[in-house]
Biopython code that builds the backbone (N, CA, C, O; Angstrom):
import numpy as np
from Bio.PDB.StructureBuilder import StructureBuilder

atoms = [
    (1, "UNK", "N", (9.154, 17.010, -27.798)),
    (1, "UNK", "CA", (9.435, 15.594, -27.690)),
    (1, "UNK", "C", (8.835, 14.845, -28.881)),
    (1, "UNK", "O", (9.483, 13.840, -29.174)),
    (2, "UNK", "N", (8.013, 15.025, -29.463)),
    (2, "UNK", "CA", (7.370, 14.734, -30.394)),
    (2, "UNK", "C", (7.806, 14.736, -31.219)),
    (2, "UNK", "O", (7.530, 13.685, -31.798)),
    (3, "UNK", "N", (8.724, 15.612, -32.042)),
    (3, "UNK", "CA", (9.320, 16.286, -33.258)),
    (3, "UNK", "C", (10.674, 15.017, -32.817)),
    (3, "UNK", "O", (10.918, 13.977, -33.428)),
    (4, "UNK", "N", (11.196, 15.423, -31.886)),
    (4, "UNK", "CA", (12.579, 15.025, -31.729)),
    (4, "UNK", "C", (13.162, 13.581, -31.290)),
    (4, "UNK", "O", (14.371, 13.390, -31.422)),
    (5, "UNK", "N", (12.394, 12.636, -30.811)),
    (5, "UNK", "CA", (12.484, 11.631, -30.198)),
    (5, "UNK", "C", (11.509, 10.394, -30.974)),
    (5, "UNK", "O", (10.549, 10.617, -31.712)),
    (6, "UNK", "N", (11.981, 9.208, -30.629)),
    (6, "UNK", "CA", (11.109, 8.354, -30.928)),
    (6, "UNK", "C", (10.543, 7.305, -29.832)),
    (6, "UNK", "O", (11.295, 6.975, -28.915)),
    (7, "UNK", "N", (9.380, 6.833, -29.901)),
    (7, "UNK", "CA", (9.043, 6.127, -29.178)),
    (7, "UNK", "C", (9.989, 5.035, -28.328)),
    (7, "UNK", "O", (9.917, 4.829, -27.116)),
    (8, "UNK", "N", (10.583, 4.612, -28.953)),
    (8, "UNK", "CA", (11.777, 3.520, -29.001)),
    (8, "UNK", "C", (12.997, 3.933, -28.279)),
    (8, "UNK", "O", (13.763, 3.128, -27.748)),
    (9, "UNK", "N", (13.159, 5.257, -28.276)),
    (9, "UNK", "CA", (14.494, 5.789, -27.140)),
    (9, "UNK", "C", (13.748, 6.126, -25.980)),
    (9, "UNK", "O", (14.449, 5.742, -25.043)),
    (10, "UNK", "N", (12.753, 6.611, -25.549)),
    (10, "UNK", "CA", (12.670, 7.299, -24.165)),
    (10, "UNK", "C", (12.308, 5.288, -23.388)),
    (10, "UNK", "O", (11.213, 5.157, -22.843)),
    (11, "UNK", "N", (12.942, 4.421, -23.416)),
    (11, "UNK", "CA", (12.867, 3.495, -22.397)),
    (11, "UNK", "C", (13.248, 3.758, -21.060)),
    (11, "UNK", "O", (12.723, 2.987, -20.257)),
    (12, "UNK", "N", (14.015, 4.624, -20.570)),
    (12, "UNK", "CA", (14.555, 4.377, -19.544)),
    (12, "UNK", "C", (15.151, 5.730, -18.971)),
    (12, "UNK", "O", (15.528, 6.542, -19.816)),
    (13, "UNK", "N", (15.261, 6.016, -17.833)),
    (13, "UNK", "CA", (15.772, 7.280, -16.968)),
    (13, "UNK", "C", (17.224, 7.789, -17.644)),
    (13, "UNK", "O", (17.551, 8.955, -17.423)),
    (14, "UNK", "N", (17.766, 7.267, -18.150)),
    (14, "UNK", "CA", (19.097, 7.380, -18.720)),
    (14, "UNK", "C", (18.788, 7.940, -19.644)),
    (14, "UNK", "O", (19.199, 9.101, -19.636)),
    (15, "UNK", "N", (18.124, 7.616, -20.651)),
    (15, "UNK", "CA", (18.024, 8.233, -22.026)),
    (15, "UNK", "C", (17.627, 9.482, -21.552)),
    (15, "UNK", "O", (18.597, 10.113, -21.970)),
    (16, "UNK", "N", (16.841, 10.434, -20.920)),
    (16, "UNK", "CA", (16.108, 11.421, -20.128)),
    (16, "UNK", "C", (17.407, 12.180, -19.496)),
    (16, "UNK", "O", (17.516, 13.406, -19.473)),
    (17, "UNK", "N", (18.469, 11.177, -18.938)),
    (17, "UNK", "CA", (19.092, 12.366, -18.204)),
    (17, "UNK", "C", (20.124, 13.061, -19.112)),
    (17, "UNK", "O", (20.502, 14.231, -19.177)),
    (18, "UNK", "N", (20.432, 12.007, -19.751)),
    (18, "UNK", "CA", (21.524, 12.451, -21.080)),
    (18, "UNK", "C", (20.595, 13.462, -22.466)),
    (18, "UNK", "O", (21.301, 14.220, -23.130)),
    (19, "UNK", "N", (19.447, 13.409, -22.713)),
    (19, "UNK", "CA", (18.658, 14.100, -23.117)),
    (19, "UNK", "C", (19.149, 15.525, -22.488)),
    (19, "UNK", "O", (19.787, 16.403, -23.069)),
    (20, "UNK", "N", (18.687, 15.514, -21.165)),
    (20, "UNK", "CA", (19.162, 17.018, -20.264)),
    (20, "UNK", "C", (20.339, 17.515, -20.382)),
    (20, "UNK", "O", (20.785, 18.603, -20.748)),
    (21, "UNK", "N", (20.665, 16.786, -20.104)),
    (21, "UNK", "CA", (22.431, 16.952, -20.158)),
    (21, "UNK", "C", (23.176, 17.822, -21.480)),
    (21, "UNK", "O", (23.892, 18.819, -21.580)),
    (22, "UNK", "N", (22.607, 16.903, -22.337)),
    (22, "UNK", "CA", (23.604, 17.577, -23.935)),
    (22, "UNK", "C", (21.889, 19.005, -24.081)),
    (22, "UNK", "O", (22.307, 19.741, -24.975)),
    (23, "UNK", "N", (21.079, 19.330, -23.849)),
    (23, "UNK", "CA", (20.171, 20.139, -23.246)),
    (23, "UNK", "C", (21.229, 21.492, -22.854)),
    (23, "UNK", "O", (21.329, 22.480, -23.582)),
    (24, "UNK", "N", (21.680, 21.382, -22.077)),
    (24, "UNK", "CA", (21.809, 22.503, -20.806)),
    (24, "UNK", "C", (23.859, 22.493, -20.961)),
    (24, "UNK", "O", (24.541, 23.066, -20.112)),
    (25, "UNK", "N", (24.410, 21.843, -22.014)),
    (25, "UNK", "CA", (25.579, 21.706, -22.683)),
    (25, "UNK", "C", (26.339, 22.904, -22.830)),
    (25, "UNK", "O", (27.410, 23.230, -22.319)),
    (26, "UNK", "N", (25.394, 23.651, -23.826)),
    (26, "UNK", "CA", (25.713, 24.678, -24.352)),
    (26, "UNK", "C", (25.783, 25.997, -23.145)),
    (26, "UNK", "O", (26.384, 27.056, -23.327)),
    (27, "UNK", "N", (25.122, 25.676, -22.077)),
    (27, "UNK", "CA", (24.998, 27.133, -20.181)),
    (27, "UNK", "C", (26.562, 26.660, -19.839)),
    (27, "UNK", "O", (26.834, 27.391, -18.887)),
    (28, "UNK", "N", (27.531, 25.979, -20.051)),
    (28, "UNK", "CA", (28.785, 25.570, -19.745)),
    (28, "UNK", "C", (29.398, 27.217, -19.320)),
    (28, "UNK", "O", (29.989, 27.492, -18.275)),
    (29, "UNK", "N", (29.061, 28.190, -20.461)),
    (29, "UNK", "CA", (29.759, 29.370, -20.052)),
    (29, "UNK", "C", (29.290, 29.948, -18.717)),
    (29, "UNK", "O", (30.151, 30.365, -17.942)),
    (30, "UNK", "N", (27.870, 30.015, -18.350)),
    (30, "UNK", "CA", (27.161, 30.152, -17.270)),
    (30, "UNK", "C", (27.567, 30.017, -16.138)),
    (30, "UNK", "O", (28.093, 30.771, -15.319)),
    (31, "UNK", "N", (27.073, 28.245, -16.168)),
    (31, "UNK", "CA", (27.211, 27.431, -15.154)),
    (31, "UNK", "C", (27.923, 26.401, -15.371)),
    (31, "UNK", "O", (28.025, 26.019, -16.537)),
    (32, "UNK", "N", (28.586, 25.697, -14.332)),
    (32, "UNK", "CA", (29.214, 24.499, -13.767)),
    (32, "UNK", "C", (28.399, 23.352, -13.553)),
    (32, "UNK", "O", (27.892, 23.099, -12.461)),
    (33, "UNK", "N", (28.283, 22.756, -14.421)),
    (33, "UNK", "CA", (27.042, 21.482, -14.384)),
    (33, "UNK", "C", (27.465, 20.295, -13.943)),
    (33, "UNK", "O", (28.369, 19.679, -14.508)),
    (34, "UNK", "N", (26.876, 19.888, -12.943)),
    (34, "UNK", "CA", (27.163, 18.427, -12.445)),
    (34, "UNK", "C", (26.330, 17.593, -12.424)),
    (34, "UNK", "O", (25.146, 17.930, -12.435)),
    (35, "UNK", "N", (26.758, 16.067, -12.383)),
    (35, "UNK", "CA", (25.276, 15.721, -12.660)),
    (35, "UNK", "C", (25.707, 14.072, -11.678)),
    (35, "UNK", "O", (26.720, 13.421, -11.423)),
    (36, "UNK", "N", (24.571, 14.014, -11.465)),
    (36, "UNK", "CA", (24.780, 12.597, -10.274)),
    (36, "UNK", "C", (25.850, 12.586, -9.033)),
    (36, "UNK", "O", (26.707, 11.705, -8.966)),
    (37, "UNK", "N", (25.728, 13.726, -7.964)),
    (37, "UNK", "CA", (26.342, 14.057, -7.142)),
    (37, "UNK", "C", (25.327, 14.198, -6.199)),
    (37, "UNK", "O", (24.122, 14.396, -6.356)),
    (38, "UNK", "N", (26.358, 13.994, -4.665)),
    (38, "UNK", "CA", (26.044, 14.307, -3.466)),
    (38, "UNK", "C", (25.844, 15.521, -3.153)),
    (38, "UNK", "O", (26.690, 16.385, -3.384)),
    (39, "UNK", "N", (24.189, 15.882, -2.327)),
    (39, "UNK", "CA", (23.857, 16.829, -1.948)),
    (39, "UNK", "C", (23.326, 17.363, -0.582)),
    (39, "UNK", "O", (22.368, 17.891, -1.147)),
    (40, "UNK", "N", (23.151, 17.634, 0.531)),
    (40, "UNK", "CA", (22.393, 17.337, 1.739)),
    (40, "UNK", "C", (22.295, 15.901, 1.613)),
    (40, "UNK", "O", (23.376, 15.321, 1.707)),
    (41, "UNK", "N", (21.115, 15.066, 1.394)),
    (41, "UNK", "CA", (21.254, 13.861, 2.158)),
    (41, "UNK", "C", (20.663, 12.878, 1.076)),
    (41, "UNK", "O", (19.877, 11.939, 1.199)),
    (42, "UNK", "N", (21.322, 13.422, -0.057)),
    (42, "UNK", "CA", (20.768, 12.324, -1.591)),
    (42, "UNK", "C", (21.980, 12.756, -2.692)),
    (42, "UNK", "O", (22.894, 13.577, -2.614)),
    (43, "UNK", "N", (21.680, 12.089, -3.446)),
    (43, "UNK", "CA", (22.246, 12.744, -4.959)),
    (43, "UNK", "C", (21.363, 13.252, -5.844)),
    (43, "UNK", "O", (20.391, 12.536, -6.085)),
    (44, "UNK", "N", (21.432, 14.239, -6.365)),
    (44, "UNK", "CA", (20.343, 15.001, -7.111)),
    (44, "UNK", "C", (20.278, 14.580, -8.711)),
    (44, "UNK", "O", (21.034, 13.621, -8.558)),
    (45, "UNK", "N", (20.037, 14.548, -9.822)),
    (45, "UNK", "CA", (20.358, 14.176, -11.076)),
    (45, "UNK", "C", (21.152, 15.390, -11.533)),
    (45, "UNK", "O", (22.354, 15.188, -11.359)),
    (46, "UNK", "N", (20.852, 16.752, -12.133)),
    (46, "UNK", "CA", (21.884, 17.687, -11.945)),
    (46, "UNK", "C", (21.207, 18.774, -11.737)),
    (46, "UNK", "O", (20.017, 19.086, -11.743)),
    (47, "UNK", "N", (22.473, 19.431, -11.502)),
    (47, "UNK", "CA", (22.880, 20.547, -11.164)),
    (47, "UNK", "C", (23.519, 21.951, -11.992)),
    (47, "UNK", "O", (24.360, 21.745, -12.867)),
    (48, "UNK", "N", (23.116, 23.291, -11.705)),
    (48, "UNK", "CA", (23.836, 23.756, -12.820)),
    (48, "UNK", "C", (24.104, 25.600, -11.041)),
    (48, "UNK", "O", (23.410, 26.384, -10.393)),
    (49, "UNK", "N", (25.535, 25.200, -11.227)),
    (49, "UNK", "CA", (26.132, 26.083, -10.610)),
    (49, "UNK", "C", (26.575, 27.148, -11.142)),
    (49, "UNK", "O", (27.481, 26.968, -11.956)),
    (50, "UNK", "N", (26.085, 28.731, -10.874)),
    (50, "UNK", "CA", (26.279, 29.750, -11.498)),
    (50, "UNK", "C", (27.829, 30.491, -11.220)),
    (50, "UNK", "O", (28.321, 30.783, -10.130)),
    (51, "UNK", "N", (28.301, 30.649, -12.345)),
    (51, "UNK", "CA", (29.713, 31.498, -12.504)),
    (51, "UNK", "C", (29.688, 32.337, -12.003)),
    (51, "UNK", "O", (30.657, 32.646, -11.310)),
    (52, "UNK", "N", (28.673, 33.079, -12.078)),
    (52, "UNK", "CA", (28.798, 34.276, -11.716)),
    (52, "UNK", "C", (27.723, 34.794, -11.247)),
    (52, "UNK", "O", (26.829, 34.467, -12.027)),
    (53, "UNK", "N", (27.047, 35.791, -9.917)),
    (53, "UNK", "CA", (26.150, 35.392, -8.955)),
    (53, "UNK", "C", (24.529, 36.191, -9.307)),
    (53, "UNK", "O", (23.563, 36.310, -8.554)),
    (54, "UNK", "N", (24.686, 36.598, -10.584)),
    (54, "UNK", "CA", (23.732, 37.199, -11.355)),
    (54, "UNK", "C", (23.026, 36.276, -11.832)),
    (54, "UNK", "O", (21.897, 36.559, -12.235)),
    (55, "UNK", "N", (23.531, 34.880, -11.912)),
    (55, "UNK", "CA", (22.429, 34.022, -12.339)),
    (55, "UNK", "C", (22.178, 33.145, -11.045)),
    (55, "UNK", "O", (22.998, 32.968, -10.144)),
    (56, "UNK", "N", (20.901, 32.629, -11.116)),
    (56, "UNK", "CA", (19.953, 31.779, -9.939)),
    (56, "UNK", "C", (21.293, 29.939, -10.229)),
    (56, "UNK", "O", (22.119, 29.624, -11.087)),
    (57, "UNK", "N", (20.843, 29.385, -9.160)),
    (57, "UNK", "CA", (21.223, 28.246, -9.582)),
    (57, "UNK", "C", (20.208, 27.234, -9.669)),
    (57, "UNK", "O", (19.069, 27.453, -9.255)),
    (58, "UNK", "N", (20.662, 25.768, -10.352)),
    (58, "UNK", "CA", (19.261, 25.360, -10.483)),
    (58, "UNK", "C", (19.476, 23.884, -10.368)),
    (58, "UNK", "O", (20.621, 23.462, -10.205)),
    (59, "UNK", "N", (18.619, 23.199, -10.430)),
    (59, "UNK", "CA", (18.588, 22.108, -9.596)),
    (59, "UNK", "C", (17.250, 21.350, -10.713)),
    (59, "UNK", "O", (16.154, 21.874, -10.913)),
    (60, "UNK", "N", (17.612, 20.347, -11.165)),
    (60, "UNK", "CA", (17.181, 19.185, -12.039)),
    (60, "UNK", "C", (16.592, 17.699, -10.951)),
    (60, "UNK", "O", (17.274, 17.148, -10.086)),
    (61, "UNK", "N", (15.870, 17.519, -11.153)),
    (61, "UNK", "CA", (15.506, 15.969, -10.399)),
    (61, "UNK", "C", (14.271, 15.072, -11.653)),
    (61, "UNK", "O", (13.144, 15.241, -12.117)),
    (62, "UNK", "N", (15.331, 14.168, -11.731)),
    (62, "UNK", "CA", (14.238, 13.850, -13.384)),
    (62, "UNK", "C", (13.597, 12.164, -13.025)),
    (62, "UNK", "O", (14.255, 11.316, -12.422)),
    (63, "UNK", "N", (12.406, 11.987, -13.474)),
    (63, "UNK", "CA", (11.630, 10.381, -13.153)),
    (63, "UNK", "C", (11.234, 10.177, -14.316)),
    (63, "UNK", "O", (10.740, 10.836, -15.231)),
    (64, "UNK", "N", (11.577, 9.009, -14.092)),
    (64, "UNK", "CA", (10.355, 8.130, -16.042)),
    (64, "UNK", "C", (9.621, 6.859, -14.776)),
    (64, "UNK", "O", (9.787, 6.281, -13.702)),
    (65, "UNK", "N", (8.711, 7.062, -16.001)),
    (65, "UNK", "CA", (7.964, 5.577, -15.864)),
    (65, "UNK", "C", (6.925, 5.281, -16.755)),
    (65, "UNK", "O", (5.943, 5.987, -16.983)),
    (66, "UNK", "N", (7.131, 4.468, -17.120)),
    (66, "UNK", "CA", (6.551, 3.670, -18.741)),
    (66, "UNK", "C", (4.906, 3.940, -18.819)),
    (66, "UNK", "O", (4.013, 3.425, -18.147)),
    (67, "UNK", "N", (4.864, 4.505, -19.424)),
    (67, "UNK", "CA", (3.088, 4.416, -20.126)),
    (67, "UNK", "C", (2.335, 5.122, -18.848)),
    (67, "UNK", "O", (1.312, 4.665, -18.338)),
    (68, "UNK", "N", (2.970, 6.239, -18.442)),
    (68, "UNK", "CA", (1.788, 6.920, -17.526)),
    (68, "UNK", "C", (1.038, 8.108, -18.102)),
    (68, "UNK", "O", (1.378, 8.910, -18.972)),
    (69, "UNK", "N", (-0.627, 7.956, -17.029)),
    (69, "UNK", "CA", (-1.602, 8.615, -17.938)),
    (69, "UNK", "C", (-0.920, 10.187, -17.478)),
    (69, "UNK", "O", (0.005, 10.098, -16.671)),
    (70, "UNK", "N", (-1.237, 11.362, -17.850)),
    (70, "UNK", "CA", (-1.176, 12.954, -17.948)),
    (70, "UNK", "C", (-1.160, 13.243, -16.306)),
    (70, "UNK", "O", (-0.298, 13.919, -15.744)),
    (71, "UNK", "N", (-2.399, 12.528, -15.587)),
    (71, "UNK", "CA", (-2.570, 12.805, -13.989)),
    (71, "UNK", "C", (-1.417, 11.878, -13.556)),
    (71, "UNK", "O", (-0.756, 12.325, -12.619)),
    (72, "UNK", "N", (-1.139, 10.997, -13.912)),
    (72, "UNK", "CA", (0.391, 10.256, -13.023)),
    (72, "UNK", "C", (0.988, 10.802, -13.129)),
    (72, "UNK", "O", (1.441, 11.344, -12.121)),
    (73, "UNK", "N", (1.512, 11.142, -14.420)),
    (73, "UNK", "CA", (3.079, 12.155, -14.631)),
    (73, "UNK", "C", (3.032, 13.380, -13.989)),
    (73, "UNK", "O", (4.130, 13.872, -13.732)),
    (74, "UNK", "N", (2.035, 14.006, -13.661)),
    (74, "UNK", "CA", (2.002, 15.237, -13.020)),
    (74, "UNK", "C", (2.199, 14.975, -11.845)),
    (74, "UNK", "O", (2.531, 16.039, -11.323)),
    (75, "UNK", "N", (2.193, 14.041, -10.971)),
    (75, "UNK", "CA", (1.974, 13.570, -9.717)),
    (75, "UNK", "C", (3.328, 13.271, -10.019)),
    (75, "UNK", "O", (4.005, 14.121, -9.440)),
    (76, "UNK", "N", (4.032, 12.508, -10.621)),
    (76, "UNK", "CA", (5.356, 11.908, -10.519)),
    (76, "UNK", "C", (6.493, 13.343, -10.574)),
    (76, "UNK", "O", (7.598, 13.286, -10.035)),
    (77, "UNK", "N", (6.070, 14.392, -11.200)),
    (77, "UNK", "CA", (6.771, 15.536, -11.479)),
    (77, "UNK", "C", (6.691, 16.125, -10.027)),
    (77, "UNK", "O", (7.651, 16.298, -9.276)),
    (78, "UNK", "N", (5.256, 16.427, -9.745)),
    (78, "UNK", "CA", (5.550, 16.869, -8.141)),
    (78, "UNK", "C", (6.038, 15.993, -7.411)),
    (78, "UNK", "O", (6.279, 16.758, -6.477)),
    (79, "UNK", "N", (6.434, 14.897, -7.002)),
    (79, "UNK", "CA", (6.876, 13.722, -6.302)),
    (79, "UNK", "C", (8.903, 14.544, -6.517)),
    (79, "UNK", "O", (9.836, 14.776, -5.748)),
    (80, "UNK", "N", (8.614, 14.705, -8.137)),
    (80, "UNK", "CA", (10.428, 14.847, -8.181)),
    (80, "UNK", "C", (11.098, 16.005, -7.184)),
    (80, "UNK", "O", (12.169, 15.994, -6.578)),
    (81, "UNK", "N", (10.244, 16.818, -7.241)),
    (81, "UNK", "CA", (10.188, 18.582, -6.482)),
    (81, "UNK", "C", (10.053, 17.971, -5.341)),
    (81, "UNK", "O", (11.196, 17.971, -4.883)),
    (82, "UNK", "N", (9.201, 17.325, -4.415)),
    (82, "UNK", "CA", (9.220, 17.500, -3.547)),
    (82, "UNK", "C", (10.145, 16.339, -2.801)),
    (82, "UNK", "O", (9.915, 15.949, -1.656)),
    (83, "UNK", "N", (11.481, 15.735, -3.831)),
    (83, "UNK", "CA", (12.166, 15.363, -3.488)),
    (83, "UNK", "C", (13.648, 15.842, -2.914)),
    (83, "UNK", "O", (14.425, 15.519, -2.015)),
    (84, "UNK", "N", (13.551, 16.896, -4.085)),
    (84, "UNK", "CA", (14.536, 18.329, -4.122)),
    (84, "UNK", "C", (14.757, 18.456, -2.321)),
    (84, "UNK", "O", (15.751, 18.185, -1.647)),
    (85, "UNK", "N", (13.266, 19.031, -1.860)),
    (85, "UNK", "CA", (13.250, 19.727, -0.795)),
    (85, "UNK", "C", (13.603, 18.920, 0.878)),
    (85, "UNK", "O", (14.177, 19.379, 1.866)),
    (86, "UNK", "N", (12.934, 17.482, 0.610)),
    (86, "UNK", "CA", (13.038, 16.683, 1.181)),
    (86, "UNK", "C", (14.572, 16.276, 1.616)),
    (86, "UNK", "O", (14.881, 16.336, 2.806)),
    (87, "UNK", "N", (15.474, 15.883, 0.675)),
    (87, "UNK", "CA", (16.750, 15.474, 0.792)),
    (87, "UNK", "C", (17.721, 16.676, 0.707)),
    (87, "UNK", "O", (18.943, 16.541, 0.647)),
    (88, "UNK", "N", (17.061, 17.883, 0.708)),
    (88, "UNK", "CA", (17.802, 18.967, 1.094)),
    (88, "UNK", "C", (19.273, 18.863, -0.505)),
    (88, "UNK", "O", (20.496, 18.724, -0.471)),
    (89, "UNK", "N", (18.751, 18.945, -1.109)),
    (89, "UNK", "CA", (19.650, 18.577, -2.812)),
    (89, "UNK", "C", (20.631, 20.243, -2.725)),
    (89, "UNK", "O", (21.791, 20.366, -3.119)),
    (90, "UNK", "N", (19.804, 21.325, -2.131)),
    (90, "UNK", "CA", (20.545, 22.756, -2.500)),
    (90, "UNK", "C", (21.559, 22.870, -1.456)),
    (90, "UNK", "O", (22.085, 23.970, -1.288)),
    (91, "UNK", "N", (21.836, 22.068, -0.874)),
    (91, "UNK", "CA", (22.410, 22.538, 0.745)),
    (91, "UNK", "C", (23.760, 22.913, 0.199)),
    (91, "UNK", "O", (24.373, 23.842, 0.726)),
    (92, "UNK", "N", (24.383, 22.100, -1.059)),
    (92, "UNK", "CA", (25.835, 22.724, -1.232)),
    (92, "UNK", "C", (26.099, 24.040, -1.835)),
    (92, "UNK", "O", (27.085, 24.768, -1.719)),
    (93, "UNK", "N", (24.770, 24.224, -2.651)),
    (93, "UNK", "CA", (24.758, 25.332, -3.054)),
    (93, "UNK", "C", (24.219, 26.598, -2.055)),
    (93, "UNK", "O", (24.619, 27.695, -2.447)),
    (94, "UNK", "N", (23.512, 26.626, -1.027)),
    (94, "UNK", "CA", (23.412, 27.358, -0.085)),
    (94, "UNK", "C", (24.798, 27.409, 0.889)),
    (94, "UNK", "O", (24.909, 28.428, 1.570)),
    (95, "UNK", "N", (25.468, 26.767, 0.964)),
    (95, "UNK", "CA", (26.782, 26.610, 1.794)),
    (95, "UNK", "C", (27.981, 27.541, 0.838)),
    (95, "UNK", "O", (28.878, 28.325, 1.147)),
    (96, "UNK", "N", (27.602, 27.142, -0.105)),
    (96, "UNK", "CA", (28.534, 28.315, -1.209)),
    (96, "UNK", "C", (28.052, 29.872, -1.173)),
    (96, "UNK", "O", (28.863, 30.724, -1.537)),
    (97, "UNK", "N", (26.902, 30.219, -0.792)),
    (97, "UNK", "CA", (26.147, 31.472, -0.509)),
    (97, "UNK", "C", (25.771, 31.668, -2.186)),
    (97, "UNK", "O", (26.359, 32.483, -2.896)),
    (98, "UNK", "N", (24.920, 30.961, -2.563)),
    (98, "UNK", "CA", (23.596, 31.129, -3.449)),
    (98, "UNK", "C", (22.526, 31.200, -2.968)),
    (98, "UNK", "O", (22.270, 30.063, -2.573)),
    (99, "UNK", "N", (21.579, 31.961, -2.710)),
    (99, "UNK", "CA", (20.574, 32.376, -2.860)),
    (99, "UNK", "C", (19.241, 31.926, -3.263)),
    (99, "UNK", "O", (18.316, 31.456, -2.599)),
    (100, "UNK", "N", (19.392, 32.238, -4.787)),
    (100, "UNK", "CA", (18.632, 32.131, -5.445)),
    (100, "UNK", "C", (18.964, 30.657, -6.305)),
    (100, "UNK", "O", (19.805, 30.286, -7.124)),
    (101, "UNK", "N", (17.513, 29.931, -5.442)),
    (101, "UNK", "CA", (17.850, 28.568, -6.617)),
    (101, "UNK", "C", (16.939, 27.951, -7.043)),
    (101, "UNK", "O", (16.068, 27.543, -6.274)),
    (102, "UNK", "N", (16.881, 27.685, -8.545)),
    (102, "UNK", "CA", (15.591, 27.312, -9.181)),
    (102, "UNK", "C", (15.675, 25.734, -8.984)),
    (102, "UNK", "O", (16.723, 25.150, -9.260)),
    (103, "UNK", "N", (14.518, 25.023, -8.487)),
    (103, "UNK", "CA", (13.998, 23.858, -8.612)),
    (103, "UNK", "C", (13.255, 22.797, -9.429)),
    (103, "UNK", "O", (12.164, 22.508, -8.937)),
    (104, "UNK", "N", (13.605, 22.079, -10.670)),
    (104, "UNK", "CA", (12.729, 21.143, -11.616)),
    (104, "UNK", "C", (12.180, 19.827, -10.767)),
    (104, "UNK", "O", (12.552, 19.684, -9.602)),
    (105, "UNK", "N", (11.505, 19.107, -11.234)),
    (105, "UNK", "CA", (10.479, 18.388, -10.769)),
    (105, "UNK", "C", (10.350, 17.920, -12.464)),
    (105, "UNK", "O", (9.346, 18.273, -13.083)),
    (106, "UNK", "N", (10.974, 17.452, -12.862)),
    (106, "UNK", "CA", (10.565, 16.548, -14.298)),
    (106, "UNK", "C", (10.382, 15.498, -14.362)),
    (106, "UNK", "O", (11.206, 14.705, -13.906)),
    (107, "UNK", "N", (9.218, 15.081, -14.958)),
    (107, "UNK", "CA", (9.071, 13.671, -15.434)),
    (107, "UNK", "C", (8.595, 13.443, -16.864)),
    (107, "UNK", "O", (7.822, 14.147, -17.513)),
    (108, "UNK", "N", (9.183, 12.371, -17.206)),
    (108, "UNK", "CA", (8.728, 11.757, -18.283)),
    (108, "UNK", "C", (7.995, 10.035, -18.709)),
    (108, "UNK", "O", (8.148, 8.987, -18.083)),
    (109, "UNK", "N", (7.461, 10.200, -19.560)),
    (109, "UNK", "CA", (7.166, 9.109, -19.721)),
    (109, "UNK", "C", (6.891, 9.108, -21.640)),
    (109, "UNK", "O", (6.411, 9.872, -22.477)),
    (110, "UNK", "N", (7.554, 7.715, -21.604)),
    (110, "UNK", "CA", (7.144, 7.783, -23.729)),
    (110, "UNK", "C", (7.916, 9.240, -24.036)),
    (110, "UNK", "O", (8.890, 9.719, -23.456)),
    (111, "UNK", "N", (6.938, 9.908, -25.434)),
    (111, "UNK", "CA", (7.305, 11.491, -25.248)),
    (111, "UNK", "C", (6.138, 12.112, -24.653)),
    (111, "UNK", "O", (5.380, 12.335, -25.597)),
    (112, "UNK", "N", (5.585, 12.520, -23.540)),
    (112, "UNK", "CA", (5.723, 12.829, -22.522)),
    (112, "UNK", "C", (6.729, 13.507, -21.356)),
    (112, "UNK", "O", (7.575, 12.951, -20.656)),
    (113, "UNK", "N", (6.403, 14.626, -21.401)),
    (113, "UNK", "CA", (7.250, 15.170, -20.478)),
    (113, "UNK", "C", (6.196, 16.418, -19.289)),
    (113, "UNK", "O", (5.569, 17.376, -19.741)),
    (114, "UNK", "N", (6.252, 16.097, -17.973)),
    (114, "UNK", "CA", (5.288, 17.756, -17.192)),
    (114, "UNK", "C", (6.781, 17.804, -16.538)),
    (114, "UNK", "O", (7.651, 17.063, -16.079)),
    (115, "UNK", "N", (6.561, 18.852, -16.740)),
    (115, "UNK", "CA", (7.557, 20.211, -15.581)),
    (115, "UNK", "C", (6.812, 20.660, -13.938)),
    (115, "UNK", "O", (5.627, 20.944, -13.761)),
    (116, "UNK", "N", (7.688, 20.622, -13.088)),
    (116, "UNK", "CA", (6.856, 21.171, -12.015)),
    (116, "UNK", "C", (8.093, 22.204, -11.211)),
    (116, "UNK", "O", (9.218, 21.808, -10.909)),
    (117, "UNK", "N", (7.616, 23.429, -10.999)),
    (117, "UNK", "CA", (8.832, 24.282, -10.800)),
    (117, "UNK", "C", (8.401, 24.920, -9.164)),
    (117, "UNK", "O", (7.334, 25.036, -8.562)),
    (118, "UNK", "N", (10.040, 25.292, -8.794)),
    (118, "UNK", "CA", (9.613, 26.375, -7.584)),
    (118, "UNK", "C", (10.853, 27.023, -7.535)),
    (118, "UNK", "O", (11.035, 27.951, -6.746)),
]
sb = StructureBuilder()
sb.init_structure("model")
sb.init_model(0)
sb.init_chain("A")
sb.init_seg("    ")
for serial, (resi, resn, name, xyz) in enumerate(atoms, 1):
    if name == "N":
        sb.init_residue(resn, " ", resi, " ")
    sb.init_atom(name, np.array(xyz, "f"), 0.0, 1.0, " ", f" {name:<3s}", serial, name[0])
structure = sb.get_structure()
C-alpha cells in the first residue's frame, strides 16, 4: 500500500473495494467473482466462486475508517470476519455444495491495511 497508493485515494470504502476487485481480476479463469450481492441474510462485498471444485471458495468483507490506530484496525478486521459468519454470507455457496471456503476480514484505513482470515 505504500509503494502503490496515495494518501489522497484511500478516502473511502469504494476506493478499497475497486482496489480488490481489479486485485482478484486476473482469478476470472478460476473463479466467478461477484461483488455486492445477496447472501444468507446480508450482502457480502465479494465473492470469488470456484470453476472448478479443486479450488476453496472465498469470501471478501472489506471496512475503512479514517485515521485508525494498528489496535482499531485489527479489531475492525475481526469485526469484518465475524460478520461473514454472523449473516451467514457462504450460505449460497454451501447450497451449491462447496465445502471449502476461505473467509477475509479486511480493513483498511489511509495505507493501512490488517487481514484477518479463517
Amino acid at each position: 500500500m505504500d509503494k502503490s497508493i496515495s494518501f489522497f485515494d484511500g478516502g473511502a470504502e469504494g476506493f478499497y473495494h475497486g482496489l480488490m476487485l481489479g486485485l482478484i481480476a486476473l482469478m476470472d479463469n478460476q473463479y466467478k467473482i461477484k461483488s455486492n450481492r445477496e447472501s444468507g441474510d446480508g450482502r457480502f462485498d465479494v465473492s470469488l466462486i470456484p470453476r472448478e471444485k479443486r479450488y476453496p471458495g472465498i469470501i471478501l468483507e472489506l471496512k475503512w475508517k479514517e485515521k485508525l490506530s494498528d489496535v482499531e484496525l485489527e479489531k475492525w478486521s475481526n469485526e469484518a470476519l465475524k460478520q461473514i459468519g454472523e449473516l451467514r454470507y457462504d450460505s449460497e455457496m454451501k447450497e451449491d455444495g462447496i465445502t471449502e471456503i476461505l473467509k477475509f476480514g479486511i480493513a483498511f484505513s489511509g495505507k493501512k491495511v490488517c487481514v484477518r482470515t479463517e
